[in-house]
N, C-alpha and C positions, 0 to 999 in steps of 0.2 A: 504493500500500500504506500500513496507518495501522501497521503493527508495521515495528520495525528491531531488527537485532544489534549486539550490541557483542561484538568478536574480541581476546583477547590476544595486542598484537604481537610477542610473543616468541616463542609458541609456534600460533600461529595459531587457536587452538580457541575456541570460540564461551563465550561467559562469559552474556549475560543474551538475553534480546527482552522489549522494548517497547513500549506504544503509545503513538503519539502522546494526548493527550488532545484530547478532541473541541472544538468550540468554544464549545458552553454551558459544558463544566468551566471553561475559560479565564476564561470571562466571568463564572464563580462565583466562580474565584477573587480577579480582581481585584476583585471587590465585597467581598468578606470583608477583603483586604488594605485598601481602601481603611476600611473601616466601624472594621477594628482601628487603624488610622493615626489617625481622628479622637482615640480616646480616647489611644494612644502619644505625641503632641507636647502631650498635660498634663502627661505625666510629665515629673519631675525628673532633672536631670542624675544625682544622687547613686543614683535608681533604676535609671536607663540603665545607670550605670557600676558597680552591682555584680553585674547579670544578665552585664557581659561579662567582670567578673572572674568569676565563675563557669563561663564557656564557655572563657575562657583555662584553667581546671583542669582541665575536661575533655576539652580537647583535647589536653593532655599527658598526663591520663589513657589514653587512644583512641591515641592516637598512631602506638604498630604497628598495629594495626587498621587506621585509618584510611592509613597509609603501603602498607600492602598493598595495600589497594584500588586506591592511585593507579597504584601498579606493575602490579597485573594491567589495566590499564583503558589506559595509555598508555608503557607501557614505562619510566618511570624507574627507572633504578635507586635500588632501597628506602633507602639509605642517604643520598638526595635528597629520596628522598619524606618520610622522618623529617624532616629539615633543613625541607623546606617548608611542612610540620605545625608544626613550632616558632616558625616564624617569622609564622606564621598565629596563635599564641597572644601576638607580642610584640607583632602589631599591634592585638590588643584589648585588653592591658593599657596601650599605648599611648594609645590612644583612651580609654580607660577614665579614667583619670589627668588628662588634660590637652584634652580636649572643653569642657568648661565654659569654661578661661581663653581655647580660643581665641574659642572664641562669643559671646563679655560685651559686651553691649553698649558702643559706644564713640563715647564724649562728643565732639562738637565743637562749635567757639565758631560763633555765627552771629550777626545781627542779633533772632533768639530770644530770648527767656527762656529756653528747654533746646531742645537739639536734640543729636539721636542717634541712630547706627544700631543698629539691632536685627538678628539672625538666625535669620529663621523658616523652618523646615520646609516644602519643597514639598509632600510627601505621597506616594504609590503612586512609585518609579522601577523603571522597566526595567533590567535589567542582562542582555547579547549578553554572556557570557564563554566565553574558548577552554579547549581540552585541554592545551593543554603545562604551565602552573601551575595544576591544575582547583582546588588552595585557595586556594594565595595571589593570583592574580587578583582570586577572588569577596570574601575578605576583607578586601582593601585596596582596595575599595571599600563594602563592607558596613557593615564598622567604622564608621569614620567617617557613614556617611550615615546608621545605625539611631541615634550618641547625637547626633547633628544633629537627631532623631526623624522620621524618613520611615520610610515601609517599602519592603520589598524585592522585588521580583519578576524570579528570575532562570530565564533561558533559558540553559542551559548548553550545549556542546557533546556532538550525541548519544552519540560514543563515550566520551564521561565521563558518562554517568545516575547509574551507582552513586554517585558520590560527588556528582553534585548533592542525590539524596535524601538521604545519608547527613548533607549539611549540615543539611539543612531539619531532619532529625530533632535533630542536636545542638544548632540552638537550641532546639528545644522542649525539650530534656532540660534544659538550660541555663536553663529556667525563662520565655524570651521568650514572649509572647503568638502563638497560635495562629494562622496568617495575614500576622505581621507580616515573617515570612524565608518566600514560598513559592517553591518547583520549579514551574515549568512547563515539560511536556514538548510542547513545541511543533516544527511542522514549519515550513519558513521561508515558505512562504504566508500560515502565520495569524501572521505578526509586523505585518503593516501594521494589522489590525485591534486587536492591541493598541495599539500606537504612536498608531494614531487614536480608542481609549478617554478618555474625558473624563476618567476618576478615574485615571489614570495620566500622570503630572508632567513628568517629565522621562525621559530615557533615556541609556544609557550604554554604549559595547561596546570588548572587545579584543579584537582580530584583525589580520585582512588589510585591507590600506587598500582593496580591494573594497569587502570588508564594510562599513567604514566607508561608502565612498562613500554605498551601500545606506542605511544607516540614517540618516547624514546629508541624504539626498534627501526619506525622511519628516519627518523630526524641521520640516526645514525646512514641508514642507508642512501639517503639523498643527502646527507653530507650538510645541516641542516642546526646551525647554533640554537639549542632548546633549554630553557629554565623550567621546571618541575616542582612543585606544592603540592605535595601528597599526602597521603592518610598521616595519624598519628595514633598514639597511646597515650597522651604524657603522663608520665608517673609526676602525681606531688607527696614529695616527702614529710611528713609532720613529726619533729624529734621532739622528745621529751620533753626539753625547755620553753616548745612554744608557746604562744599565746594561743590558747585552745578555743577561745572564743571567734578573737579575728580567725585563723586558719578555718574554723567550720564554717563561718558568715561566706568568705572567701570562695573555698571548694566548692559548695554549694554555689553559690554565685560562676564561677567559672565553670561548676558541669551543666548546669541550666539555661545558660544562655542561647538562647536559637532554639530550645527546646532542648539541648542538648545535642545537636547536630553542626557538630563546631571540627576541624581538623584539630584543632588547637585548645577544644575544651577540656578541663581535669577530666578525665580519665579511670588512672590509679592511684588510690589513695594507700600509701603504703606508709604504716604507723606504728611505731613504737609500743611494745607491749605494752609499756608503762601508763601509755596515754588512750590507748586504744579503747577502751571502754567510754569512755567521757567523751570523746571525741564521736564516736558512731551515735553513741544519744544525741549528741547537739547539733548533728547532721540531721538524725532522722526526728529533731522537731522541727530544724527549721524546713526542712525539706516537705514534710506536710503541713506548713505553713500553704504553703504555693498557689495560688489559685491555677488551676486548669480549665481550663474550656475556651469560650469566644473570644481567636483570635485579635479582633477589631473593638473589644470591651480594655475599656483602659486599666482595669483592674487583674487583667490576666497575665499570669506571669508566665505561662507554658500552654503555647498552643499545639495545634496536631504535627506528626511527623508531615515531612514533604509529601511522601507516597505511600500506598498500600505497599507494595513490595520491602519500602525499607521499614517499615511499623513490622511485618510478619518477618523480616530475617534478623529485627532486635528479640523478637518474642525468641526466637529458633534460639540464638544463643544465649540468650537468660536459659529458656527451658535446658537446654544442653548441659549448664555451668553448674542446674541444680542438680541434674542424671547425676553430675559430679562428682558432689559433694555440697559444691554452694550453699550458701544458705538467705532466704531470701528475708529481709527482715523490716520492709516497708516495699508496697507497688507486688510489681513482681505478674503482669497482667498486661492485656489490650483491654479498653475501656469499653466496654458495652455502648451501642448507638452511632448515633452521626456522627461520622467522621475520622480524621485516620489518628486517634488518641493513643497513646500509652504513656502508663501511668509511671508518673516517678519512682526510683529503685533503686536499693541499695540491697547489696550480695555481700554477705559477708564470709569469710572461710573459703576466701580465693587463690586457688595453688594452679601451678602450673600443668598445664594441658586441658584446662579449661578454655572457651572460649574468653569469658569476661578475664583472666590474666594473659591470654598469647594474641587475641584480635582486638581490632577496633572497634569497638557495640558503638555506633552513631546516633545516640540516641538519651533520652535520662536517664540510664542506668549510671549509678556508681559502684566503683569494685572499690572493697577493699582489704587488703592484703597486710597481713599483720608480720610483724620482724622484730627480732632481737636487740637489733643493735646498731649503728646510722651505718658498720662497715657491710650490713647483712640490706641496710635500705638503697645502698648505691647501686650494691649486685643486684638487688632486683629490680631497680628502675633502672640499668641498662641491661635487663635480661627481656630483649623485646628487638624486633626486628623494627621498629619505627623509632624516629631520632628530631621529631619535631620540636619541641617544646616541654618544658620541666619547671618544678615551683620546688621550694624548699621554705619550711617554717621553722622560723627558730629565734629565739632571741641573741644567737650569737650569731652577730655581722661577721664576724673575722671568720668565721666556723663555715659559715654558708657559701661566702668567696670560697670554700677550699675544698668543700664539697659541689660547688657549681664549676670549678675544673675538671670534676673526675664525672663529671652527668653526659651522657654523650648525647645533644642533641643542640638544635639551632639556636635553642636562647634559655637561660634559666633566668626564673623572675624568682625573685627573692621576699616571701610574706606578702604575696600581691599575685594575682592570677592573670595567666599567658595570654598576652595579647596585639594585636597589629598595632603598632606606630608609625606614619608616616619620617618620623625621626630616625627611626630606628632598623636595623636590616630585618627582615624577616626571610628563613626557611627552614629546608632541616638538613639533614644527614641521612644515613642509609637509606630505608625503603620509603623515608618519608622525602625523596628528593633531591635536587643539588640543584646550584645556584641562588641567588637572594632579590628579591624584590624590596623595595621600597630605601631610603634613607639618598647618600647621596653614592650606596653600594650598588645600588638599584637602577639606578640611570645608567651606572654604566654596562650592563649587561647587556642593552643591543645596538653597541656601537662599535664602530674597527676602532680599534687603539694599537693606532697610525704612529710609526715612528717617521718623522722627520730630521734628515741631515744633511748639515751644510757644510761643506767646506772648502 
């Protein structure tokens, strides 16, 4: 079939259909994005950077609007979806600001007369973005690579279309050049023949370290510069001395976000004998604290998973963890009625060769895994094929630097839970990826870093 639906998971009812576009539109479009890229890497920073102040105003213009959409399309609740809207306008006034200084060329001594690197514009990039952040994905990679001057061509997740197009439209409202931000509604067949297009540079995707695998297999084959954001587990450590309060407020807070459908949301919670008892109580009040239900109700703190499929393959691995062993001691269920619900959970008596300790449950579930001792909580929070993101509680700063050297993944947050900064690099390590987006590490991922020499 060339047509699909897109269903709101809250309420199950059919919102748009589809069609794929055929494969000459494809191949039209990347020649237009490519043809508008030649003239886009003349422009001037000063140009770049006031079309995205410009987009940054009307995306806080739009903002409910566009916050709606996200909601009807993947279940965030709106008051998320606002928040993800905003933070999608801080990363263009962001980039907007401070593009230029990262990119300036920069002098080093050689046996030359002058010698220096320059940062040039690949041209046409691919960008594979998921459903659970349908803006701030695409933006925090967009940003930065349109005032780097590339363009854009993004394949977004089918159950998010509206708001792929809804992008496409506000950069051109925004004043960008026609082509330079386009939507392609693609099926995952016709990806290789993009990926194997000559006017199209490099490529980029966030998802499942599958997916990755997938596009990392082409990239490699057509010879094809690719950045990767992939799954995650993050184990957070809670040692003895924490503050047991902030660390549950925390955890809880960082596994619920999105509904708990986050690459980068806590995960494992891996604690201390000593503290563990105290700790899983103060989870599982504040945790049924939560309101559940209508995503669009400003009081709801967890609405439905994205899809049917991903709601029944969190139940499979809860059901799985409890075959186990597990033990389920809040949630632990799919919600009776409308819509695609599951209830918040916490597993506790999680060992290895479980699902909820060796995969990624994307979803409210929390695991947690009980340990002896912080040299017994390192090995189990790098006993995991994912390397994204990691938290550590503890009242000793000095302790926490020294256990966030030995954490193998992209970023440890220290008493504060894992999260995207425009400031700051973001990705991971092993399964969960290579390469960084965002800070001023970010910009330069899809640029030649051009040596020049004079002499």
């Amino acid at each position: 079939m060339n047509t699909f639906e897109t269903i709101n998971p809250a309420t199950e009812e059919q919102l748009n259909t589809y069609e794929f576009y055929d494969d000459s539109k494809i191949s039209h479009t990347i020649d237009q994005a490519y043809q508008c890229w030649l003239k886009w890497k003349e422009t001037t920073f000063a140009e770049r950077s006031a079309l995205f102040i410009k987009l940054k105003q009307l995306l806080e213009k739009e903002k409910e609007l566009l916050a709606k959409e996200i909601t009807a399309e993947m279940g965030k609740p709106l008051t998320q979806s606002e928040a993800e809207i905003e933070k999608c306008a801080w990363v263009c006034e962001y980039y907007a600001t401070n593009a230029e200084a990262f990119l300036q060329n920069e002098v080093i001594k050689s046996d030359a007369t002058k010698s220096y690197v320059r940062y040039d514009p690949f041209g046409v990039v691919l960008a594979i973005m998921p459903w659970n952040f349908p803006y701030w994905q695409v933006f925090r990679f967009a940003a930065p690579a349109l005032m780097a001057g590339n363009a854009c061509l993004l394949k977004h997740s089918p159950n998010t279309t509206a708001c792929a197009l809804s992008m496409q439209r506000i950069f051109e409202e925004a004043g960008f050049p026609k082509y330079l931000f386009n939507t392609v509604i693609a099926d995952i067949p016709q990806i290789e023949p993009i990926v194997a297009n000559k006017k199209v540079a490099a490529v980029t995707l966030t998802g499942s370290t599958r997916a990755g695998k997938s596009l990392a297999t082409l990239a490699g084959k057509y010879l094809k510069k690719a950045i990767l954001e992939l799954g995650g587990s993050d184990p957070y450590l809670i040692l003895a001395d924490a503050d047991i309060d902030l660390a549950a407020q925390t955890c809880v807070t960082g596994r619920l976000i999105n509904s708990g459908q986050s690459c980068i949301a806590a995960k494992r919670f891996i604690v201390l004998s000593s503290v563990k008892n105290i700790f899983v109580d103060k989870v599982k009040q504040l945790m049924e604290a939560k309101a559940v239900g209508d995503p669009t109700a400003e009081e709801t703190d967890i609405g439905p998973m994205a899809r049917k499929d991903l709601m029944e393959t969190l139940a499979n691995q809860v059901d799985q963890s409890v075959k186990k062993g597990a033990k389920i001691i809040l949630g632990g269920r799919i919600d009776q009625g409308q819509g695609f619900y599951y209830s918040p959970t916490i597993l506790t008596d999680v060992k290895p060769g479980m699902p909820a300790y060796d995969e990624e449950l994307f979803g409210p579930v929390a695991s947690i895994i009980e340990v002896n001792d912080e040299e017994e909580a390192i090995k189990v929070a790098n006993d995991t094929v994912y390397g994204l993101g990691s938290a550590v509680f503890t009242r000793d700063l000095a302790k926490a630097e020294i256990i966030a050297s030995k954490l193998q993944s992209g970023s440890t947050f220290v008493n504060a839970f894992v999260k995207s900064d425009p400031r700051l690099p973001f990705g991971g390590i092993k399964e969960s990826g290579y390469g960084r987006e965002l800070s001023f590490i970010g910009i330069k991922e899809f640029v030649n870093v051009k040596t020049v020499y004079i002499k």
